[in-house]
Each structure stands twice: as structure tokens, then as C-alpha cells.
TIMI-312633 format. One line per field, with one value per residue: chain; x, y, z of N, C-alpha, C in turn. Coordinates in nm, 4 decimals, m for minus. Example, Ala and Ser with C-alpha at 12.3 -4.5 7.8 and 13.67 -1.06 7.14 Angstrom:
// TIMI-312633
c	(A; A);
n.px	(1.3190; 1.2850);
n.py	(m0.5690; m0.2250);
n.pz	(0.7800; 0.7080);
ca.px	(1.2300; 1.3670);
ca.py	(m0.4500; m0.1060);
ca.pz	(0.7800; 0.7140);
c.px	(1.3200; 1.2900);
c.py	(m0.3300; 0.0030);
c.pz	(0.7800; 0.7870);
This chain:
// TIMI-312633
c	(A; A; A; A; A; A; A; A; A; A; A; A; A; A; A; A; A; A; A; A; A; A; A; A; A; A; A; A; A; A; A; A; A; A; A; A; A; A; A; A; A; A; A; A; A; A; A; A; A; A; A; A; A; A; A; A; A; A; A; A; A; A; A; A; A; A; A; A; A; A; A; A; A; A; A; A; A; A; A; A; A; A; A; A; A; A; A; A; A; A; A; A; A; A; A; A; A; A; A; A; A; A; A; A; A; A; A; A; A; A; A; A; A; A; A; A; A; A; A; A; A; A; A; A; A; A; A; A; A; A; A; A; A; A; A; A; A; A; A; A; A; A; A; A; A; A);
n.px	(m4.7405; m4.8238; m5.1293; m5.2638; m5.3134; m5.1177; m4.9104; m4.7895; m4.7586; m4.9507; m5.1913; m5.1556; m5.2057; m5.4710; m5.5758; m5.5725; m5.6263; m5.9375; m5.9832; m5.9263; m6.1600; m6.3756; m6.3414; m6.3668; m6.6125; m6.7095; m6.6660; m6.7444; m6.9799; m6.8698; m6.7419; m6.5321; m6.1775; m6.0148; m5.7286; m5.7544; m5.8145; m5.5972; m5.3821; m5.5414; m5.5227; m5.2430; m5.1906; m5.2725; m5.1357; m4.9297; m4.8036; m4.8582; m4.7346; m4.4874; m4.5629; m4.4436; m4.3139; m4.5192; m4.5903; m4.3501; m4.3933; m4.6279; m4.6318; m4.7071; m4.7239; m4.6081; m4.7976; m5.0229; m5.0703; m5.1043; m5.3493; m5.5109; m5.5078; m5.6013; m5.8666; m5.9138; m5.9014; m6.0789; m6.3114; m6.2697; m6.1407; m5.8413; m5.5501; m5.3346; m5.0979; m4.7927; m4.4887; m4.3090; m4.0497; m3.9323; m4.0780; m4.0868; m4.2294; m4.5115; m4.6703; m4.8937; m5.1792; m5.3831; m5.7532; m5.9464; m6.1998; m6.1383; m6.0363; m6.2509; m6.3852; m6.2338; m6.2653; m6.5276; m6.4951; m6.3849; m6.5358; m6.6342; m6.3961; m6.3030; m6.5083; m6.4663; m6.2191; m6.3124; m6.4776; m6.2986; m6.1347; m6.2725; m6.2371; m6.0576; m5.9715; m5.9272; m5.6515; m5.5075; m5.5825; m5.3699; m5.1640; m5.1645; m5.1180; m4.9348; m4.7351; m4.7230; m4.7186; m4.4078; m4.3147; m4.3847; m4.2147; m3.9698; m3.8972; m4.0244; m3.8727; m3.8725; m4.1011; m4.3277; m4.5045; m4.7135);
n.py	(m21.4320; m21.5184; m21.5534; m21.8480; m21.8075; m21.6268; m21.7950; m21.9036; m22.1823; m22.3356; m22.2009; m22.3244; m22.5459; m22.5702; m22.5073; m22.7332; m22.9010; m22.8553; m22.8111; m23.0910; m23.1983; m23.1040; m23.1807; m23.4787; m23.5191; m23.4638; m23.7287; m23.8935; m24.0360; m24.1483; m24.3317; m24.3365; m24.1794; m23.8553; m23.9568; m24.2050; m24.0442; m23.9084; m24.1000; m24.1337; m23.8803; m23.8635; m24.0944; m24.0427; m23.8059; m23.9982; m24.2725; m24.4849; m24.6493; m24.7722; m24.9283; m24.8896; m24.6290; m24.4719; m24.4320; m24.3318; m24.1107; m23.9672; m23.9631; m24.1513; m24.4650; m24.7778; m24.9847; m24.8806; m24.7553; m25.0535; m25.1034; m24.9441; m24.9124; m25.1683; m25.0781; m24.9187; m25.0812; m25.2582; m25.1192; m25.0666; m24.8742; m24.8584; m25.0436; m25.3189; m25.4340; m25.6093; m25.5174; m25.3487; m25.3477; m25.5050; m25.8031; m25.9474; m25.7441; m25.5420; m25.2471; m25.0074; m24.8865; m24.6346; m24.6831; m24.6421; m24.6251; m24.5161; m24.2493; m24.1540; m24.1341; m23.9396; m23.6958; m23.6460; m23.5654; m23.2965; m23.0530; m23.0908; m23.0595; m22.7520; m22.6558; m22.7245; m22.5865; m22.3406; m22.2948; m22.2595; m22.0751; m21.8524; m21.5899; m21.4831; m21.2934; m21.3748; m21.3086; m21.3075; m21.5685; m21.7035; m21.5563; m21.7343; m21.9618; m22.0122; m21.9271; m22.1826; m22.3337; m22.3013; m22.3453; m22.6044; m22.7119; m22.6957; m22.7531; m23.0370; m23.1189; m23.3667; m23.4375; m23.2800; m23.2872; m23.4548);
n.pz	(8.7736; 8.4152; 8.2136; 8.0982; 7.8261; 7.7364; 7.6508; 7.4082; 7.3030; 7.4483; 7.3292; 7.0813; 7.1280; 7.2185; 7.0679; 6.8671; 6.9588; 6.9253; 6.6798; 6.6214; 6.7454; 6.6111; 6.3602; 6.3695; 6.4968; 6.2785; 6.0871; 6.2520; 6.1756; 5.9245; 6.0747; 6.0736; 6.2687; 6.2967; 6.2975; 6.0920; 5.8879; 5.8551; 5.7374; 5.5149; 5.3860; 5.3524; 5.2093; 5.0018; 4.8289; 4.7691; 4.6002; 4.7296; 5.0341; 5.2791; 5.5949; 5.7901; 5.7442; 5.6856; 5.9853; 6.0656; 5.9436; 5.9859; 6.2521; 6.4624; 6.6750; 6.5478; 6.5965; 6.6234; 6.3647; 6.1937; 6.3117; 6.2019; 5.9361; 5.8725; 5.9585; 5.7620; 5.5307; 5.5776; 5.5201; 5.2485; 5.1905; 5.1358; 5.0267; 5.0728; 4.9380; 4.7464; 4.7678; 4.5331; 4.5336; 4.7399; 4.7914; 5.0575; 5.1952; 5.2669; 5.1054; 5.1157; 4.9569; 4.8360; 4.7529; 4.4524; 4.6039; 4.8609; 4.7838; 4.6575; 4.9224; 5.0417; 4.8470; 4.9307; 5.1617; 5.1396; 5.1771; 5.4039; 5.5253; 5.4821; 5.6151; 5.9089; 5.8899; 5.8321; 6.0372; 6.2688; 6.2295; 6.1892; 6.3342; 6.1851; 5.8635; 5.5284; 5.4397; 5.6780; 5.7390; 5.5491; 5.6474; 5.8713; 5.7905; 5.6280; 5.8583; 6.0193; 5.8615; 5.8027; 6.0414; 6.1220; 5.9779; 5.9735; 6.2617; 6.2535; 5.9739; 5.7215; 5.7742; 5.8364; 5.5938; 5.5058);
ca.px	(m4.7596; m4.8670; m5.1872; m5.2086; m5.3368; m4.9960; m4.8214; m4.8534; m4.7584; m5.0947; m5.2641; m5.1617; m5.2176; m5.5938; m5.6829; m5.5533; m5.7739; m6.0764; m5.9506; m5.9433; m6.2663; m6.4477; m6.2740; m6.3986; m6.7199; m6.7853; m6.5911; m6.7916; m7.0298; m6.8380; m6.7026; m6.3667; m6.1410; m5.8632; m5.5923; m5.8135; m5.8428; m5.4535; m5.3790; m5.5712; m5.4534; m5.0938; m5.1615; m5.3464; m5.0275; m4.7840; m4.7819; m4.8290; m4.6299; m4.5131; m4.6409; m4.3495; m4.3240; m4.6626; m4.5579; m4.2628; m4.4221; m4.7280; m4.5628; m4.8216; m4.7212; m4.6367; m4.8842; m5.1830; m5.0567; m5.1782; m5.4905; m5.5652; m5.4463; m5.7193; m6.0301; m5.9408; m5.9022; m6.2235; m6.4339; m6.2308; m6.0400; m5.7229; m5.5547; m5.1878; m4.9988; m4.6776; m4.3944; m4.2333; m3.9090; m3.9314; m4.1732; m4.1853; m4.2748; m4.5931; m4.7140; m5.0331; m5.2266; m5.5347; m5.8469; m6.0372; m6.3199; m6.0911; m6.0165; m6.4207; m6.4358; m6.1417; m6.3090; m6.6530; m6.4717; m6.3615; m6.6122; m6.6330; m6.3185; m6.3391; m6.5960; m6.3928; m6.1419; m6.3972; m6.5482; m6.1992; m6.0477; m6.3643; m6.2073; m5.9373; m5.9838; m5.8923; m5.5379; m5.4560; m5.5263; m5.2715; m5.0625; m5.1176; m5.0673; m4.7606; m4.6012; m4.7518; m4.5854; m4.2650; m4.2500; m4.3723; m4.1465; m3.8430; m3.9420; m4.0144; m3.8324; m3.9944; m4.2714; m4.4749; m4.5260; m4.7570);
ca.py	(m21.5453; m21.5182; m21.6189; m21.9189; m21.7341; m21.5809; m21.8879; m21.9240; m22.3125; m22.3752; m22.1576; m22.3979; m22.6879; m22.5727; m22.4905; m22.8101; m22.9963; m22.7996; m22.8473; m23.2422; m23.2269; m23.0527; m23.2878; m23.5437; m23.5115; m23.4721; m23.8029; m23.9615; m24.0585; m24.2581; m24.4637; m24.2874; m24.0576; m23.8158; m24.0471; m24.2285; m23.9203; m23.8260; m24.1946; m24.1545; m23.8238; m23.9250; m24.2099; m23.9534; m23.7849; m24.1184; m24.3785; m24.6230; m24.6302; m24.9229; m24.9160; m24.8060; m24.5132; m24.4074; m24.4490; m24.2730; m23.9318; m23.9669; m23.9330; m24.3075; m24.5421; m24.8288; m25.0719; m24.8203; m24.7917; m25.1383; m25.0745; m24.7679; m24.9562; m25.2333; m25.0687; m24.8611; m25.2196; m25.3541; m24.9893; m25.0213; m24.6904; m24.8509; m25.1995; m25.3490; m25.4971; m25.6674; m25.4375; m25.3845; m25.3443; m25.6293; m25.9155; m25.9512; m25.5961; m25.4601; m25.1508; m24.9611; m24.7549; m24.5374; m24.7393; m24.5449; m24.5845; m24.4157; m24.1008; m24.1157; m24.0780; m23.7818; m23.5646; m23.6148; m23.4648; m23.1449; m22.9491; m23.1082; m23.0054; m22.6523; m22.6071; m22.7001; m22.4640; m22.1834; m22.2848; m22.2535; m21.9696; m21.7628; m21.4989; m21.4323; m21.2904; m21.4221; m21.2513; m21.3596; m21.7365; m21.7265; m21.5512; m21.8353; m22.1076; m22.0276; m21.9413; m22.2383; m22.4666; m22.2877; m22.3804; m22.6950; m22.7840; m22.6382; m22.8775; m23.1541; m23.1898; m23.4106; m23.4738; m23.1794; m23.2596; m23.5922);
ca.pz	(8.6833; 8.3477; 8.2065; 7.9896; 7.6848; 7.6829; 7.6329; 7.2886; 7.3046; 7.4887; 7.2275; 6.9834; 7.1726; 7.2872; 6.8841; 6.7509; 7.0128; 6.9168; 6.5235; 6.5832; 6.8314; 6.5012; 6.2468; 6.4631; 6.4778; 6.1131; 6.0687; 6.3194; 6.0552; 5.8903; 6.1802; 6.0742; 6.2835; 6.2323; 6.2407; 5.9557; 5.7630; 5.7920; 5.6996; 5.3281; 5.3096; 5.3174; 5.0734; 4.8216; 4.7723; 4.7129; 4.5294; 4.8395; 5.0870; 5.3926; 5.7571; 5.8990; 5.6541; 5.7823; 6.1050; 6.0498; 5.8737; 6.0852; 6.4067; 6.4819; 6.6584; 6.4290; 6.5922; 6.5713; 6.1773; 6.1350; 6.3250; 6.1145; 5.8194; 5.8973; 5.9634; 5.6187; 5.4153; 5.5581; 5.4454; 5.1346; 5.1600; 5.1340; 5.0502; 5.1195; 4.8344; 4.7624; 4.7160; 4.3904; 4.5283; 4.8492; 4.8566; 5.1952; 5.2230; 5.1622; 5.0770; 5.1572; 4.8703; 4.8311; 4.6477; 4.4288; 4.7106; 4.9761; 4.7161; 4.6484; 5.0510; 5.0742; 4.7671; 4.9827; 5.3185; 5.0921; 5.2104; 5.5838; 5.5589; 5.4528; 5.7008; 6.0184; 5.9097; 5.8793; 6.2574; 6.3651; 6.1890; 6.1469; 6.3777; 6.1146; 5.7397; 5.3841; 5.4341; 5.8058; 5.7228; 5.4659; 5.6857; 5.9825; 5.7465; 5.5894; 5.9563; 6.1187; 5.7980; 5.8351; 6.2059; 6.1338; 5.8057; 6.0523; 6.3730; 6.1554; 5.8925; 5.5679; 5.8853; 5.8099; 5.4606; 5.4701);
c.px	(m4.8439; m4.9910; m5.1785; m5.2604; m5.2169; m4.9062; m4.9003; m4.8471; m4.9231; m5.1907; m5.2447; m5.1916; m5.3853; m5.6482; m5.6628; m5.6356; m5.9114; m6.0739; m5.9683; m6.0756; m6.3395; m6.4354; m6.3628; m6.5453; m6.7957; m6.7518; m6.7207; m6.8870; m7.0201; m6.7822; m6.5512; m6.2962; m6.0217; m5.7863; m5.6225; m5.7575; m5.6645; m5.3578; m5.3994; m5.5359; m5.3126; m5.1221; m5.2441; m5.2148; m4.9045; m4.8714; m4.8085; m4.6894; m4.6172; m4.5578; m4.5962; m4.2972; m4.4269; m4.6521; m4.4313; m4.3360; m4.5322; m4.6943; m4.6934; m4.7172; m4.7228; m4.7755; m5.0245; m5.1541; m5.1100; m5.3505; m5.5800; m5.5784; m5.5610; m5.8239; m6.0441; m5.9619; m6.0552; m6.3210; m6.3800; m6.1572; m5.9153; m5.6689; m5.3552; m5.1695; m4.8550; m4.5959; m4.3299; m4.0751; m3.8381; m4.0184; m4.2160; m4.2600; m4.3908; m4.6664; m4.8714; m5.0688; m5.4060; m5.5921; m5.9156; m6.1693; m6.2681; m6.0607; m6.1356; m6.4010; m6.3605; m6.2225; m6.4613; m6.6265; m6.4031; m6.3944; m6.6368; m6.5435; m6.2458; m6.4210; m6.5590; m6.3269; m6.1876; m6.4383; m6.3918; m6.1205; m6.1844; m6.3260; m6.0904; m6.0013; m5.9099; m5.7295; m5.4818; m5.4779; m5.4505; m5.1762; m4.9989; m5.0568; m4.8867; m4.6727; m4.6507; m4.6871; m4.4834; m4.1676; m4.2252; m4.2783; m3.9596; m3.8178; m3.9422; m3.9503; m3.8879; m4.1189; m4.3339; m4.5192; m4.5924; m4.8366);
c.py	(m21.5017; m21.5940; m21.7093; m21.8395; m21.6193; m21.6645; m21.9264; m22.0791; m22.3690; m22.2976; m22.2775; m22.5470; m22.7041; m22.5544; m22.6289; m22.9122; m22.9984; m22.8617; m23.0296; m23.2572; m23.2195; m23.1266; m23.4745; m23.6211; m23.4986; m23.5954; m23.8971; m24.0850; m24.1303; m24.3758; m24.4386; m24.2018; m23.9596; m23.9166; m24.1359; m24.1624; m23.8642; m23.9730; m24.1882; m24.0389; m23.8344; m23.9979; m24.1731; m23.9110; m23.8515; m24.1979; m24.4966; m24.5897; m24.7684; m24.8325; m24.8603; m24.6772; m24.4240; m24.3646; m24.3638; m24.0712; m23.9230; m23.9027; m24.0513; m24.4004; m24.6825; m24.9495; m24.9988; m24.8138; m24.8884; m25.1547; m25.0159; m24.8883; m25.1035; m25.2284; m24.9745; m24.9954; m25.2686; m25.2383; m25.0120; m24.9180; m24.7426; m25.0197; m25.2180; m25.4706; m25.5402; m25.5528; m25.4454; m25.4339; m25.4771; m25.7400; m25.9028; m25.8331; m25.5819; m25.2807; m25.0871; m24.8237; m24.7348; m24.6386; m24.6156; m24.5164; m24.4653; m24.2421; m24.0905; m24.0539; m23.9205; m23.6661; m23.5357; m23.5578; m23.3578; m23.0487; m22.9560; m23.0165; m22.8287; m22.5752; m22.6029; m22.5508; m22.3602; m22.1693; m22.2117; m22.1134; m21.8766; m21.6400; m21.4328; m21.3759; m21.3181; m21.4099; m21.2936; m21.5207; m21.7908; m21.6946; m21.6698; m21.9169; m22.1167; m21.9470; m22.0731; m22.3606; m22.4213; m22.3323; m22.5307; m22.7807; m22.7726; m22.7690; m23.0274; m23.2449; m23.2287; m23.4593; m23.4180; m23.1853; m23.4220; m23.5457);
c.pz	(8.5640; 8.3091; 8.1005; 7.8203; 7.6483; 7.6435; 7.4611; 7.2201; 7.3433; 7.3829; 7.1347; 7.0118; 7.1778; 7.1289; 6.8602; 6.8352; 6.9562; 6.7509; 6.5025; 6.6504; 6.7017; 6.4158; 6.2895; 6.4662; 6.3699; 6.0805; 6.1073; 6.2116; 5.9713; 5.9666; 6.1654; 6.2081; 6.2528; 6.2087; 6.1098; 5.8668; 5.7140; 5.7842; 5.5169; 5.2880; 5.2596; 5.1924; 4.9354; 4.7619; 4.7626; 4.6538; 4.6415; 4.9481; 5.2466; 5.5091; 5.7927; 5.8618; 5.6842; 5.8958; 6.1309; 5.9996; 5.9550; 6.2242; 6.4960; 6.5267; 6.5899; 6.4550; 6.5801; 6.4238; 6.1616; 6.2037; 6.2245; 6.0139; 5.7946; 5.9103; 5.8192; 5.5012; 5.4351; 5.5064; 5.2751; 5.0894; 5.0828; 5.0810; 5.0896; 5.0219; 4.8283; 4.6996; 4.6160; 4.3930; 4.6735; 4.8529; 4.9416; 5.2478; 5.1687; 5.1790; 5.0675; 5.0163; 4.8833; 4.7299; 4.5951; 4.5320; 4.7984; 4.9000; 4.6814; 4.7910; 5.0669; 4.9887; 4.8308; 5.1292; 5.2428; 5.1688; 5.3365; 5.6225; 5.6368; 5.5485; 5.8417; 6.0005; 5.9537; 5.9799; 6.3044; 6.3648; 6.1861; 6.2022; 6.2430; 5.9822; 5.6354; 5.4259; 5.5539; 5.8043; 5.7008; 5.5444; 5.7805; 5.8662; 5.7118; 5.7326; 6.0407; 5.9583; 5.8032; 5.9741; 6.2024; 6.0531; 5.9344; 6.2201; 6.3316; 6.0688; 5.7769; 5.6493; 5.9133; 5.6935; 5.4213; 5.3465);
């Protein structure tokens, strides 16, 4: 029997724990957590977007989407507007507060990574990243690219 540190599925399963444990804990702080944080990042790079769109590129449950989507409206991160193109529809965008909060986790950010990756150098980051978005862009679909 092999050990699990040959299975390179559980490798990636046991980092991205440690990667959200770390993420996590810097968050804490604000009363945010990941799923928060990859909530306003999504809605930095659109224009707004609906629940189930979230919920959809997220890989979220759509009823935690309106959870999420609720404790960001009452901090202010985020608000939910009437759709341009439906009425009954509405649409979720970034407040300037919530892109104040994202440019102030930069450097949280930045700093997980380096806990996590610190074994690697400048040149082997780059290499993970771009094979760990090719896997994921390939698996995914447009659902590695929130």
C-alpha cells in the first residue's frame, strides 16, 4: 500500500485545507470567511452579477449564496440591485466599502501564500500556478475563472 503523500489528490486536498485554515484566520477579524472573501472577489471582477450566477461559478450552494450575500450587505461589502435586463431579478455588486476591504486583504493575502508556498522559489510558484490553473480551467470549465 502506498503512502498517502503519494497520492497526489490528497496532497492537494491537505494544502488547500491548510490554505483556507490560514485564509481563515486572518479573516477572522473581520467576522468574514473564505467563502466571504471569494464572494467579493468574484464581484471585483464583474459588473454584478445574480445569486444563482454566484452559485453557479462558486461551486455554493445557492442558499448559502444568499447567506453570504447577507452578512456582506449588512458590513456593506456588497448590495443587491434591480437588474437592468429583468426586474424581478436582482443583481449583486461590489460597494466601494467591500473593494476598500479586498485592497486591505492584499497583503493578508500575499502572506498566506508565502506561509504556504514558502518551501518553493519565485520560479516554482509560477510553475505551480499555471499547472494548478490549467488543471483547474480543464476540470472546470469558465468555473476556475471567478
Amino acid at each position: 500500500m502506498r503512502g498517502l503523500h503519494a497520492d497526489t489528490g490528497y496532497l492537494l486536498y491537505r494544502l488547500g485545507l491548510r490554505s483556507g485554515q490560514l485564509f481563515n484566520a486572518f479573516l477572522q477579524e473581520s467576522g468574514l470567511r473564505l467563502r466571504h472573501y471569494a464572494v467579493l472577489r468574484f464581484l471585483a471582477g464583474s459588473e454584478g452579477a445574480l445569486q444563482r450566477e454566484l452559485s453557479a461559478r462558486l461551486g455554493y450552494d445557492p442558499s448559502a449564496i444568499v447567506g453570504l450575500v447577507d452578512d456582506l450587505e449588512k458590513l456593506g461589502f456588497a448590495e443587491r440591485r434591480p437588474s437592468p435586463d429583468d426586474r424581478r431579478s436582482r443583481i449583486v455588486v461590489l460597494t466601494e466599502d467591500g473593494r476598500a476591504f479586498l485592497r486591505g486583504t492584499d497583503e493578508a493575502g500575499r502572506r498566506v501564500t508565502n506561509d504556504l508556498l514558502g518551501p518553493l522559489n519565485p520560479a516554482e510558484r509560477e510553475t505551480l500556478h499555471a499547472l494548478l490553473l490549467r488543471v483547474a480551467e480543464a476540470g472546470l470549465g469558465d468555473d476556475a475563472r471567478p
